[in-house]
N, C-alpha and C positions, 0 to 999 in steps of 0.2 A: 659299512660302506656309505649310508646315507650321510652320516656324520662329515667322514674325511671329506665328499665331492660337495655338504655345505658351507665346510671349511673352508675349503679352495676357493670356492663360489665369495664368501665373505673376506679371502684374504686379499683375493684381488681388488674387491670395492675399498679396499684401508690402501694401497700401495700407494696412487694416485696423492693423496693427501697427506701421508706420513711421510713422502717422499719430499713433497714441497714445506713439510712443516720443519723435520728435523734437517731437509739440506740448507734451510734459512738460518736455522740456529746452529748448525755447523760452521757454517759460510761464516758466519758473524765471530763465533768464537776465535776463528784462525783467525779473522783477518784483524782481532786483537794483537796476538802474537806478530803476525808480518809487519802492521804499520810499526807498534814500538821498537821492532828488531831493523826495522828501514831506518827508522828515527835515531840508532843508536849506531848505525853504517856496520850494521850483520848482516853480513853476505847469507840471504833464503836461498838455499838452491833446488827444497821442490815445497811447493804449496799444492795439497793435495783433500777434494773431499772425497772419504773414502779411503779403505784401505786394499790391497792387494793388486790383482794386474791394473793396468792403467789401460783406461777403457779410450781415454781423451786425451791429450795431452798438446802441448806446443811450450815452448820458452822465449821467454822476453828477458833481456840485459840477463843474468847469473840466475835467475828464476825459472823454474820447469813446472809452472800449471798444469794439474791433472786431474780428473774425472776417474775415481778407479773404482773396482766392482763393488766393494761391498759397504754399500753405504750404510753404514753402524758409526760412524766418526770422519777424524777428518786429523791431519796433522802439516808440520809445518818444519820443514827438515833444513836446521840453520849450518853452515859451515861452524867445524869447532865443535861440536853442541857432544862431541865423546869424550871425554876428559883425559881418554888412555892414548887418543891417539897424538901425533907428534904432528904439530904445524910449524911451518918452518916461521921465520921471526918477520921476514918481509909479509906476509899474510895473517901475523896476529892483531894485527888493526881492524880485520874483517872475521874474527873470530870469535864466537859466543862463548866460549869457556873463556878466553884471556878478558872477558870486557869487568869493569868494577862487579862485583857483588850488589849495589846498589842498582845497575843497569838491567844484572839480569833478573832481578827482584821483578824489576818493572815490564820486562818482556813477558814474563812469566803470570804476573798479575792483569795483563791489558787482557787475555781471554775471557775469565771469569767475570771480568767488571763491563768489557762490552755486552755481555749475557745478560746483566745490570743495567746497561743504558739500553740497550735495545728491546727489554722489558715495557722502560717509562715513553719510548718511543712508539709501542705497540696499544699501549694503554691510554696513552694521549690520543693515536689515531683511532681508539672505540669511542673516546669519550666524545670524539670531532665528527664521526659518522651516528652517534648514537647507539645505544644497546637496553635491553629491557631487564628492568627490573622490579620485583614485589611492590606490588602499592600497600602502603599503611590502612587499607581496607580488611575489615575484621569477617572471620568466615562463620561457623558455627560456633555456637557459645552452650558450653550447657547450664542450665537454671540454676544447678547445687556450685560454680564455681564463683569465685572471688571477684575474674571481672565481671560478670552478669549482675553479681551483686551491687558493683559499683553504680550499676547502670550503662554500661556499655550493652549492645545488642547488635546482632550480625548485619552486617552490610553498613555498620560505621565507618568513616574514613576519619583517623585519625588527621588532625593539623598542624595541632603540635603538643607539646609535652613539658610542663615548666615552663612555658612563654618560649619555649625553643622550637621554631618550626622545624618539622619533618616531612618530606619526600617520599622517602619511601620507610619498607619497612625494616628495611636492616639501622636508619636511621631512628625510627621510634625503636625500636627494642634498645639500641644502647643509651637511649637517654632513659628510660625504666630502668636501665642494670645500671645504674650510676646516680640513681635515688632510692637506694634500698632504704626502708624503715621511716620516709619522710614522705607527708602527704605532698600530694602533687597532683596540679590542675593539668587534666587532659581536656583540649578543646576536640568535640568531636563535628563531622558534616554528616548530620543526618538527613537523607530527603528535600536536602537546599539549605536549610536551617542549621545554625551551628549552634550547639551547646557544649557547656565548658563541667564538665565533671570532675568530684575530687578522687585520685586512689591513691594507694597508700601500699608500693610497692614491699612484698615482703623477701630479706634477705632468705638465700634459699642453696644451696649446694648449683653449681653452675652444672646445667647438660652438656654444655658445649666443653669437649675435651680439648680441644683446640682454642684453648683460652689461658691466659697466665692467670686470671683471676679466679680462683676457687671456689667464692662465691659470689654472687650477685643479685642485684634486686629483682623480683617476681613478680607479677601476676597472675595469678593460678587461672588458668582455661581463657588465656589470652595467644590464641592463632589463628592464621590465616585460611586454612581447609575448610574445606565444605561437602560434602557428603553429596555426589552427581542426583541425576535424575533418574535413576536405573530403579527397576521392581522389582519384584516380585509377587505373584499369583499366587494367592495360596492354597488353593482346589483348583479341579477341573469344572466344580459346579458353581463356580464362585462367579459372580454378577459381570466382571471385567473380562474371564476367560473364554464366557460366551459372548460377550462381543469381541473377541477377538486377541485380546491382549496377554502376552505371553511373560513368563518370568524370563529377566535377562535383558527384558527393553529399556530401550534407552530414550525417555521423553522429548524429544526435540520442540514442541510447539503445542498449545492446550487453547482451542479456538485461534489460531495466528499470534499468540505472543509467545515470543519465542523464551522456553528454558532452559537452563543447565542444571540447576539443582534441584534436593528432593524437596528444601525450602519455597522455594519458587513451587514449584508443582503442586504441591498440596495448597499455597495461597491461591494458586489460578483455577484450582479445587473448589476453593468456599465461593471465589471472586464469580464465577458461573452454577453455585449451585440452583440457581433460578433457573436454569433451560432445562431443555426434558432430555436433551442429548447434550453433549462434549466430543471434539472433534479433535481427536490426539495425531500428530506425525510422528514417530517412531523409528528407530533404529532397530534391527534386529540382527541378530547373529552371536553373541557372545557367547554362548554357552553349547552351538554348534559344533562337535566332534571333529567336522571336516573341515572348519574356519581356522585351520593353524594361520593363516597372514591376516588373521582378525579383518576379514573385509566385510564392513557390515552392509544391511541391505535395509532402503528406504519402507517404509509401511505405512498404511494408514489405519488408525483405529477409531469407530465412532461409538462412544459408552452411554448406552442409556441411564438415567438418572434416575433414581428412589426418591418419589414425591416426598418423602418422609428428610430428601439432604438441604431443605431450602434453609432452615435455622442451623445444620448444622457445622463444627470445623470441618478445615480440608482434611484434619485427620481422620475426623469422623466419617468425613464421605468416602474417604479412600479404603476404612477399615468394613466399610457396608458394602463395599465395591467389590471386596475382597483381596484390595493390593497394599504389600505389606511393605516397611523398608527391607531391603534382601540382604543385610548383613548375617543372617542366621544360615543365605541358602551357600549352597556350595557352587564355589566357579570353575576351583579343578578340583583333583585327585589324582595324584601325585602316583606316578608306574611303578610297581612294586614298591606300595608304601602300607603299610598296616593298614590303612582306610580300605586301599584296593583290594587287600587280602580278606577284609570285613565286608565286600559289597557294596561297600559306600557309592555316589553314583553323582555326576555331576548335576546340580537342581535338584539334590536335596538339600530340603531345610529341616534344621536338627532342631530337635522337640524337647530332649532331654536327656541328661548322662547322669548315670549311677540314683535315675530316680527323681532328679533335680529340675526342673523347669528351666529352661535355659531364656534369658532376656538378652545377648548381645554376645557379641564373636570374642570380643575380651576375658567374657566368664568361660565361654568354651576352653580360651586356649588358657587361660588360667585351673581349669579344673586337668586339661591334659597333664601340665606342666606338674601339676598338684600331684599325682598319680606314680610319681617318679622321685618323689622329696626325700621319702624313705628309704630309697632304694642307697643311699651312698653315692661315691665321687668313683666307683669304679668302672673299666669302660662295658665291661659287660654285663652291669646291673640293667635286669630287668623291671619296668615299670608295673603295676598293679594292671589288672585288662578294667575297660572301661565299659558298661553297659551302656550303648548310646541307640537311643531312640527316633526318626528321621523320618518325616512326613514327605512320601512319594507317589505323586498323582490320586491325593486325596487319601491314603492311607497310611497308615503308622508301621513303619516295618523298624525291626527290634532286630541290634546285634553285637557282637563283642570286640572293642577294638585293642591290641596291646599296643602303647607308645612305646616308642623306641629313642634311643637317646642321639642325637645329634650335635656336633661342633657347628653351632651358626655366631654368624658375625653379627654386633649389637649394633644402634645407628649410633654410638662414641666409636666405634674401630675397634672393638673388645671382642676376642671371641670368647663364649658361654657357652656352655652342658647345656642343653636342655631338651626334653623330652617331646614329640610331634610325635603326629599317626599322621602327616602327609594329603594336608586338607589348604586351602584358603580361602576367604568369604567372598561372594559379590557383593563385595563392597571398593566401590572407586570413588575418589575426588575430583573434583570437577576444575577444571582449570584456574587460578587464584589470579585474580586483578591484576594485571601488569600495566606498569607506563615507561613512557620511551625517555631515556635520559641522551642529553645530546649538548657539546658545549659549542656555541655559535665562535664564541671568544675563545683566542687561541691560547690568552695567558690561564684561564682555566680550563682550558683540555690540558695543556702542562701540568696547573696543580693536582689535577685530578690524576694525571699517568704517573706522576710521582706519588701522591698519599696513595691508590691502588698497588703501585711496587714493594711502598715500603708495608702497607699491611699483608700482600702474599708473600714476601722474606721475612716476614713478623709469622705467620702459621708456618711459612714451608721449615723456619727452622725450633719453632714447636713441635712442628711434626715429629721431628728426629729427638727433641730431649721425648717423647711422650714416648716415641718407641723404645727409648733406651729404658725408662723408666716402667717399659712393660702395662703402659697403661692404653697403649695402642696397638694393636695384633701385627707382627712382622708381616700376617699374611693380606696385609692392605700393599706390600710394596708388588710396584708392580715393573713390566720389562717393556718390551719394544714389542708384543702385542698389545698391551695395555694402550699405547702413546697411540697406537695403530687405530684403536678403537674408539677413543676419544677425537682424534682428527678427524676420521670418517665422520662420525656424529657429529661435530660442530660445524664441520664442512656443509653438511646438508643442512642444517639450520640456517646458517649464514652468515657475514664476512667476520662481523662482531664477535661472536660466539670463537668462530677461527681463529680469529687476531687475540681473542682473552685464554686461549688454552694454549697459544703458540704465546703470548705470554706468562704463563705462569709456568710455564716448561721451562722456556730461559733462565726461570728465575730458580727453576729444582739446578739445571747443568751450574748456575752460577754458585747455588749452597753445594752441590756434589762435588764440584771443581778445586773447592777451597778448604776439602775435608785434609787431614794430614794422614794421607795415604800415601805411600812410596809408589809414584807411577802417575797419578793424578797431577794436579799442578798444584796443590796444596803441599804433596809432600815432597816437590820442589824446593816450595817456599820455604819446607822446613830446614831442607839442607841448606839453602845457602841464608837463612836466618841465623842459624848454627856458624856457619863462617864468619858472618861478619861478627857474630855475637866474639867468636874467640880467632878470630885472625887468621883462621886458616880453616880449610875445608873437612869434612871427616875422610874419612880413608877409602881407598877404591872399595877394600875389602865389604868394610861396615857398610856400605852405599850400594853393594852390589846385595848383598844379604836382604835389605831393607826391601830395596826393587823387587827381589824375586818372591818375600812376602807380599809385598803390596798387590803384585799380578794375581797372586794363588787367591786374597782375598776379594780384588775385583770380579776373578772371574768365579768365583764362587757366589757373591752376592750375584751376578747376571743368571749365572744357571738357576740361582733360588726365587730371581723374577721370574724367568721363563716359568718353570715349575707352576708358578702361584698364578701366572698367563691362562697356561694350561688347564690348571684345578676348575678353576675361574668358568671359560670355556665351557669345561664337561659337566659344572655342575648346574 
């Protein structure tokens, strides 16, 4: 019951915005079809968004404008447009069946390509109001990776790359993936100072499935994340816990400079190990049982300091302090999942499995996964049970977890087998440098709403060979909760974010519209491509056949969004 009345409660905050998203791009597709069918003297007799009763309505000249209930679509109902039925000859100058083949090509294509232009119009108007995007600012680097090695280190802002300056950082990454195996100068701004380093991008298998290129040039432990300012306490007797400070805190400020990461926070560690106290402000709540709406609460923490931390690092003080990074501790556990069935307990941090000393949440879930290898591709292979060891308010409690095997979604769009007991780390990223892109000049907010169309019709119609090709999970397609969910969200962000997902929506109805389905206006196109191609049209029969596959198969892919809506939802 709780579920349904959250439902309800959540589907009325998406109504509002999926209402004004998808009646824009309705609006917009018909009124492709109306202006070329006006243009070619086709009598419209109802221009309608929405299908079934007619909630609104009124007529102007042979046209009957209507608002009807159920807004899923919209259509555009031309005299003539039934090919069985019989107009008389004074009326086939105003009839969409009798017009050339080449006329009704172009009624028929003006939907799909407004969808297209009202894309580079929606994409122009982000580029002209501004929208945020990743800065070319580097996050954590580990020491054993390739850029570190270079000489790169976290809180670099890259300039440019090959003498080619970059913006942001979807700009530097493609100029790396486009110098695989050739050295190449990175200027970087460190600290105000700018230095110019060599790397030497290495050809690599591409992550990104959503790319025609297979492989690309690398730099191994080149990203932008950063690992927050959040802790953990490792005892109750530990030097930090008696002053106050609890695992699950979130460091907001260390003497009045304000941080976000765990980088930051151990430097303003060393940067104050001279005083005899440190004076922390704090978030607290995370790891609260009764904080489902995560609303955290202010704190103040003040740490007395170990005469012995004046020489030493921020690591050092923090590990004398007794506060540890908290990728090992637990954030949830998961309601009836093996962990819960083992005891497991939110804030614990896991000591060791099968014996093994554990250093980071990777080897954890790599030794899960490990426990399950053997087992076979079948669904009800059982995993190996795992002895995991878990240090809870200062003591070591020992117990037996079995993994169970799971269908999870990879981040290519792959779903994978793999084996989980129903755990995740407190471990969070801390927000990645953004700047504000924004074009004053109107000839570049154009170019820009143009190259942004043509690269989301460049993925949106990768997306479909990658699903064909099985290399992307059908269960990524999504329905009219999906669209529901995405408008709410980018509605509360703000207008940009609105105007870039009511974008690329246009731009799926514009690839969906042009598929050759019978019913669609692709398989329109096919029919009367077919006519002109051989002089006469195909047969009521063969057309009627086509039609009534084409609806069994539209409305089969909707009920398998809805489906995958749902899934989605409840899991």
């Amino acid at each position: 019951m709780e579920f349904i009345v959250n439902f309800l409660q959540n589907s009325v905050a998406y109504i509002v915005p999926m209402i004004v998203l998808l009646g824009l791009l309705i609006f917009v597709h018909e009124l492709g079809h109306f202006l070329v069918a006006k243009y070619y003297k086709v009598r419209v007799e109802v221009f309608s968004l929405g299908f079934g009763p007619k909630l609104f309505k009124f007529k102007r000249g042979d046209t009957v404008y209507a608002i009807s209930a159920i807004p899923l679509g919209g259509y555009v109902k031309m005299f003539g447009d039934d090919p069985t039925a019989d107009v008389a000859s004074e009326h086939r100058a105003y009839s969409f069946t009798h017009k050339p083949v080449g006329q009704r090509i172009a009624v028929v294509l003006a939907g799909p390509l407004m969808n297209l232009f009202f894309a580079i119009v929606l994409f122009t108007g982000v580029a002209a109001i501004g929208e945020q995007a990743l800065a070319p600012k580097l996050g954590d680097l580990e020491p054993t990776s390739a850029a570190y090695s270079a000489g790169l280190r976290a809180d670099d802002t890259v300039v440019s790359v090959a003498n080619e300056p970059v913006k942001t950082w979807d700009e530097m990454q493609k100029a790396i993936e486009k110098n695989a195996d050739r050295s190449v100068s990175l200027v970087v701004d460190r600290g105000g100072k700018q230095e110019t380093l060599q790397v030497t991008p290495k050809l690599a298998a591409n992550k990104n499935v959503l790319s025609w290129d297979r492989q690309v040039g690398e730099v191994d432990g080149l990203n932008y994340s950063s690992r927050a300012s959040i802790v953990g306490v490792a005892t109750p007797d530990a030097l930090a816990a008696k002053d106050g400070l609890k695992t699950g805190d979130i460091i907001k400020s260390v003497n009045g400079t304000e941080v976000t990461k765990w980088r930051e926070f151990v430097d303003q560690l060393a940067k104050n190990a001279s005083a005899s106290t440190i004076n922390l402000e704090v978030q607290r709540g995370v790891l609260d049982d009764n904080n489902t709406e995560m609303k955290l609460t202010d704190a103040k923490v003040t740490l007395n300091v170990p005469a012995t931390a004046k020489n030493q690092s921020g690591e050092e003080i923090a590990k004398s302090l007794g506060i540890e990074f908290p990728e090992l501790y637990l954030r949830t556990v998961v309601k009836d999942s093996p962990a819960e069935a083992a005891g497991l307990k939110k804030g614990d941090r896991i000591v060791s499995i099968n014996g093994q000393g554990m250093s980071s949440f990777e080897q954890v879930s790599n030794m899960i996964r490990a426990a399950g290898q053997t087992q076979g591709e079948a669904k009800d292979a059982k995993a190996s049970p795992l002895n995991v060891v878990v240090m809870r308010e200062g003591k070591e409690v020992a117990t037996t977890v079995a993994p169970n095997a799971q269908q999870r979604m990879n981040n290519n769009g792959r779903e994978e087998r793999r084996f989980e007991i129903g755990i995740s780390p407190l471990l969070v990223e801390a927000p990645p440098q953004t700047i504000q892109l924004a074009s004053s000049n109107p000839i570049e907010a154009l170019q820009r709403g143009v190259s942004q169309t043509v690269k989301w019709t460049n993925l949106t119609v990768l997306s479909f060979v990658r699903l064909f090709q099985n290399e992307v999970s059908p269960k990524n397609i999504g329905g009219f909760l999906s669209i529901g969910q995405m408008a709410k969200k980018s509605w509360q962000i703000g207008p940009s974010q609105f105007l870039n997902v009511m974008a690329i929506i246009s731009i799926n109805l514009f690839i969906l519209n042009l598929l050759p389905v019978p019913v669609l206006d692709g398989g329109h196109l096919v029919f009367y491509t077919i006519e002109a191609l051989r002089g006469a049209p195909l047969s009521m029969r063969k057309m009627e056949i086509a039609q009534q596959v084409g609806l069994v198969l539209l409305l089969g892919l909707m009920v398998f969004a809805l489906f995958n809506d749902f899934s989605r939802i409840l899991n």
